[in-house]
N, C-alpha and C positions, 0 to 999 in steps of 0.2 A: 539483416542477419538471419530472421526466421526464415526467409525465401532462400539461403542459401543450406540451411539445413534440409528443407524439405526436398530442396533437389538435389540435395548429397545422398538423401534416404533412396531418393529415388534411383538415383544412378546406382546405389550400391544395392540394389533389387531385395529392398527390403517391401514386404506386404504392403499394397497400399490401392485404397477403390478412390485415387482420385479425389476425394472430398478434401483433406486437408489443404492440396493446392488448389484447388475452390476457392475454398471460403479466403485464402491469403490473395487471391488474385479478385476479388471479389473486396475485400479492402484495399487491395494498390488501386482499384479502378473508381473507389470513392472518395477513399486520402491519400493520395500519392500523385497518379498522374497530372490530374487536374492541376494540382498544387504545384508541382514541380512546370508546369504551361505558366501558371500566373507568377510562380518565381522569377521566369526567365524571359518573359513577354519585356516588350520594351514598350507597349502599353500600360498607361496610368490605371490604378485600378483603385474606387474607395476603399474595398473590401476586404484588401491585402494584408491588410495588417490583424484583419481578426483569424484571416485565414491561417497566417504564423501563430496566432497563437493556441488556435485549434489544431495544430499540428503537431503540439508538444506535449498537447495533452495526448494526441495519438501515439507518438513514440512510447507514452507510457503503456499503452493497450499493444502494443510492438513486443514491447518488452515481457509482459505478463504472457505474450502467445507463446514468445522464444520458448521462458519457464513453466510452463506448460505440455508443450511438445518435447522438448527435453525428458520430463517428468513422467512424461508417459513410455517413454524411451525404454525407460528403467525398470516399470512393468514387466515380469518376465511372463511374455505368453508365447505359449508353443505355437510355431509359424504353422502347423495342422493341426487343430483340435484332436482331443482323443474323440473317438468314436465311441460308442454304447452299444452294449446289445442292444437290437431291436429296429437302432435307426436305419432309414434308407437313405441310399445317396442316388444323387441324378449324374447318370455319363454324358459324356455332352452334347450327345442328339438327344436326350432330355431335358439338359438346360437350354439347348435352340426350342423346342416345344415350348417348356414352361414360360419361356421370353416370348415368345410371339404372341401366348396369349395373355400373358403381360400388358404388352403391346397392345394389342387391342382391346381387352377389357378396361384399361386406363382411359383407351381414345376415347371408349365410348359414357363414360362418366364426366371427362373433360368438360367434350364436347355437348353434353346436355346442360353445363351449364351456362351457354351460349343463349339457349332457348330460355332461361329464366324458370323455368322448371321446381328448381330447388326452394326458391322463394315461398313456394307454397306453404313450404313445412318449415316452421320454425330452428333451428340451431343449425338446418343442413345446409345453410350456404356458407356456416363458416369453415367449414370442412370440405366445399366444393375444388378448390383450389389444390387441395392433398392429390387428388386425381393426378395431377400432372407429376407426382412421384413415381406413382405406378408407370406410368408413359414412359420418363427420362429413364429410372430404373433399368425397366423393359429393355432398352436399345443396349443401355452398356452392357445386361447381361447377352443379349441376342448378341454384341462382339465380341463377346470373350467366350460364349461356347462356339460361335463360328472358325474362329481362329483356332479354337483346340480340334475341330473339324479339318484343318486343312484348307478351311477355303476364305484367303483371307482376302481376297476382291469382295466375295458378298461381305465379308464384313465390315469393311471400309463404305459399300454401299449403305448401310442397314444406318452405321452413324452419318451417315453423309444426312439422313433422316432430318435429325434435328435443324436441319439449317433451317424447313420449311416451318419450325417453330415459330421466331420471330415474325415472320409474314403473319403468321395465323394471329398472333397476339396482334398487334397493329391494326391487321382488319377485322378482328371481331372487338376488339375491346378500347384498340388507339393506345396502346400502349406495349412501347419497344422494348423499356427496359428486362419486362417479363421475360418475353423469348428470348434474349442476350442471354441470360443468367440461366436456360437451359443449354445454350449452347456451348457457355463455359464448362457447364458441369461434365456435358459427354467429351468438351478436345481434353478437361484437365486431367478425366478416364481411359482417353485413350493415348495419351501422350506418352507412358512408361513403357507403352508397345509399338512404337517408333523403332524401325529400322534404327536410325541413327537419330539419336533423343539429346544429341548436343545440336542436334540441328533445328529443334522446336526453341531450343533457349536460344540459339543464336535471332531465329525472325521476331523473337518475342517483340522488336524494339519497332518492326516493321508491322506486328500485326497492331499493336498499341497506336500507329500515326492512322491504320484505316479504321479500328476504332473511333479514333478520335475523329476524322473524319464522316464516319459514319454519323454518329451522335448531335454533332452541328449540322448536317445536311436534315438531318430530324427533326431538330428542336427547330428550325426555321420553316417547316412543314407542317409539326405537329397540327396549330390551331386548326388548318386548312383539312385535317385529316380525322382528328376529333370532332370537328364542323359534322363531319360526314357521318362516323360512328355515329358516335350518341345523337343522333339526327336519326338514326334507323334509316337510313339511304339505303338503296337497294346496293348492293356489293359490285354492280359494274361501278355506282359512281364512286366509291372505296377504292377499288384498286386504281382506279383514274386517278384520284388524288394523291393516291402513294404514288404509282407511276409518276407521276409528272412532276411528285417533290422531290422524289427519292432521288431519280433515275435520272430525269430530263433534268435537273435543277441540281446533279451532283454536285459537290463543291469538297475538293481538299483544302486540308485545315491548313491553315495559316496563321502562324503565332503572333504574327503581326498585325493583321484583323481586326480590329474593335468589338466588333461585331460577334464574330468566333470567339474569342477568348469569352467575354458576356455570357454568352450561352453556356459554359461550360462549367459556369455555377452551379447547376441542380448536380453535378458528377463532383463538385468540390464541397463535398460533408464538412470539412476543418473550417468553412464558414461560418456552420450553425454553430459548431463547436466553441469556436473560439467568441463567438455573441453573447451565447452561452454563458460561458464564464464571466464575460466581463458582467454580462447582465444580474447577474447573482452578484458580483461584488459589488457593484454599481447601486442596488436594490434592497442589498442583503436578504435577498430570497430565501428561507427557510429549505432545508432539504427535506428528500419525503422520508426520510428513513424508513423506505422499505412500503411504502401505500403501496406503490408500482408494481412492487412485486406482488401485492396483496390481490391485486388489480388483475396480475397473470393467474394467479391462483383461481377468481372465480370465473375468468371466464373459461374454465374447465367443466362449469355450470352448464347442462343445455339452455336453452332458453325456452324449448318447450318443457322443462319443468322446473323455472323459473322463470317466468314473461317479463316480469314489470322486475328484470335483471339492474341494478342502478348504473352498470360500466356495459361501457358497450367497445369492442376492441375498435383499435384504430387509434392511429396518432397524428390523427388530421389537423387539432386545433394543440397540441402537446406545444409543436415546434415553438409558437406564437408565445405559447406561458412561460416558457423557459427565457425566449430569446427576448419577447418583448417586441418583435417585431410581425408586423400583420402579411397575411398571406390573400392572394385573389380568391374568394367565396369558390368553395370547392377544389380547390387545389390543395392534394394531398400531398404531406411531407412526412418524411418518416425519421424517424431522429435518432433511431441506432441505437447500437449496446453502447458503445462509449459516451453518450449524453444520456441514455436510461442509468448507466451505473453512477457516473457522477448528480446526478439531480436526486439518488436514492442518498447519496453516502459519502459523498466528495471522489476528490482525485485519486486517495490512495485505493480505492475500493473499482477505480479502471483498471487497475493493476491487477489487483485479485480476480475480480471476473475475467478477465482476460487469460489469466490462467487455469480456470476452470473450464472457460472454454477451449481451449486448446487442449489440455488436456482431456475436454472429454468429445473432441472432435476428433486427433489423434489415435484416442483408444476405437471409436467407434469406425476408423476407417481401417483402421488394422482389424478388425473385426468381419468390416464387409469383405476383404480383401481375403481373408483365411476361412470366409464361406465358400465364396467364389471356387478358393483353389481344388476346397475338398469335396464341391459336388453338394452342398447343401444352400442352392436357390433360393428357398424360403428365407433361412435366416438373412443370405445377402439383402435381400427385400426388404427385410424389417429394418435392417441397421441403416440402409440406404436411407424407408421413408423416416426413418427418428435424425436422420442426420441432414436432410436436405432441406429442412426448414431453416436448419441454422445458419445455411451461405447467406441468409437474404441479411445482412448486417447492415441497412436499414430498417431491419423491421423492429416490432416491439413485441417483450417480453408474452403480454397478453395475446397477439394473434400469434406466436410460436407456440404456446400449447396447447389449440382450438386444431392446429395445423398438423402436428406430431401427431396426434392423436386419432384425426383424420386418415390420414396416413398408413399406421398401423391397423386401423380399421377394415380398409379398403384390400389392403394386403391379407390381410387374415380372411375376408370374404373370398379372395382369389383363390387363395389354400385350400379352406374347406370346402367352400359353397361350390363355385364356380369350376373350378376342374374336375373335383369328384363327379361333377354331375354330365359331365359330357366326355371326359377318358378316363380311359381305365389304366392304372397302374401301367401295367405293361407298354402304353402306349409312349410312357417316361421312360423309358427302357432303368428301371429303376434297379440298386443292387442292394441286395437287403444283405446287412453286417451284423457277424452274433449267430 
């Protein structure tokens, strides 16, 4: 029901940067589809039955979105900000300027964390990852001033951008998921500017089976391809190995598969979920009432001034305490709002966060969307990078506010530091109001 609201908003050309059908498609692709494969596979599966019930407890975070986005509905904000004396706005061969070096001031932060670089200095490699707001950012605003330009082939090129995302994450880091979830965020930005935008909902079902295909043709490749990454191989023998997993070795999904369906566990969350819970009843596991969140709080701590910091972000070994079940040394799992808010407070408390977040996802995209329209760049940026840590719904509480923060960091360096110091005003073709 939340997915049919967001695209009724959308259809009825209400404000919106995207981010809301994000973050909802960003939960179908880690409780829904999967689940909905092993519902209907005519394959045996042990895990079936935790996965039902890990799914009920998501209908309730379903539910808490709906009453959330609803909620924020009801907010009355002017679809254009008032103005101020004093403020400037950017025309939109300003915002193609400000977006390109967007663009590339993000690449080049990214990409220095490739080099290891960050490592040197303490707290900055938790914030190294923020960089790719600035990047993603970048391109949707580089399409939305191009198109207000007229020229909307470059701007279909400029998003076309992000596909070479996922490449880059795989061969620098051996890890797909990342660049997917850039990719999402630019088509679910550019999707409301569809010629014909019942026709993006119509392949939906089609792009979902290459998806899916996608992701199994990976996970049977990965080890052979992480062999190579974290090996520091020289980068012919990287693309070699994706080549020939990826490409030579394609494979559509097949429901019937043993094989395929198996793999599609790490994309099926209402596993852990539903473990989850039994393993608390099972156990009588004590809840944290709120440590967790305690847990996000300091790691808004640098660590350069706080070393011997006692939490360190990551919910690498989380999954294990909760579920009770042990994972391969070094294999990282992420365990999500919906297992962070239950394991803080129970079931009913997936409800409520769910509605907070929706609601303060909805407000924040209505936000970046009525920067956008009025010519104020900047703020789009900031509402982007606070809102773009929050699609990652597996991640946890603690590395989302090391993450936002990064984020807004980086952006505010672009603003003042970095532009002032290489153009001038004029070159934003800027209109001062007042």
């Amino acid at each position: 029901m939340s997915f049919g609201v967001i695209i009724y908003r959308m259809f009825r050309g209400r404000p919106t940067g995207g981010l809301l059908l994000c973050f909802w498609v960003n939960m179908a692709m880690n409780h829904f589809i999967a689940h909905l494969c092993w519902d209907i596979t005519p394959v045996y599966l042990t895990d079936k039955y935790d996965s039902d019930q890990g799914f009920l407890l998501t209908g309730n975070a379903m539910a808490g979105l709906l009453i959330g986005i609803v909620l924020c509905g009801l907010v009355p904000l002017k679809e254009r900000p008032s103005v101020t004396t004093g403020m400037t706005l950017m025309t939109p061969t300003g915002q193609n300027r400000f977006a390109g070096w967007a663009v590339g001031f993000g690449t080049v932060l990214w990409l220095l964390g490739f080099t290891g670089v960050y490592g040197l200095i303490p707290s900055l490699t938790a914030v190294t990852s923020s960089a790719a707001a600035v990047v993603i950012g970048g391109l949707c605003l580089k399409f939305w001033a191009l198109r207000r330009l007229g020229r909307t082939k470059s701007s279909w090129r400029w998003a076309a951008v992000i596909l070479m995302y996922p490449l880059i994450t795989v061969l620098g880091s051996g890890f797909l998921g990342f660049g997917v979830s850039g990719v999402i965020v630019v088509a679910c930005f550019v999707l409301p500017y569809l010629r014909f935008r019942w026709i993006g909902v119509i392949l939906t079902p089609f792009v979902c089976y290459v998806g899916l295909s996608l992701w199994v043709t990976y996970a049977a490749a990965r080890e052979e391809i992480r062999n190579q990454v974290w090996g520091n191989k020289a980068y012919a023998d990287r693309i070699d190995a994706a080549y020939t997993g990826m490409i030579v070795e394609w494979s559509w999904f097949d429901i019937t598969d043993q094989s395929q369906i198996s793999r599609l566990e790490r994309l099926n969350q209402n596993i852990l979920v539903g473990q989850m819970v039994q393993y608390r009843e099972q156990t009588s596991t004590k809840l944290e009432y709120g440590d967790m969140f305690t847990n996000a709080a300091s790691a808004l701590v640098p660590r350069i001034l706080w070393p011997n910091k006692p939490f360190y972000a990551g919910s690498g070994k989380l999954a294990s305490q909760y579920t009770g079940r042990e994972f391969a040394e070094g294999t990282s799992v992420g365990i999500g709002y919906i297992m962070e808010f239950y394991v803080n407070f129970g079931a009913w408390v997936v409800t409520v966060g769910f509605i907070l977040l929706g609601f303060t996802i909805a407000l924040l995209d209505r936000w970046a969307a009525m920067a956008l329209s009025s010519g104020q760049s900047n703020k789009y940026l900031y509402s982007f990078a606070i809102c773009l840590p929050m699609m990652n719904t597996l991640g946890y509480l603690a590395e989302l506010a090391p993450s936002i923060v990064g984020g807004v960091i980086y952006v505010y360096l672009l603003v003042n530091f970095i532009l002032p110091r290489f153009n001038s005003q004029k070159s934003f073709n800027r209109v001062a109001i007042g």
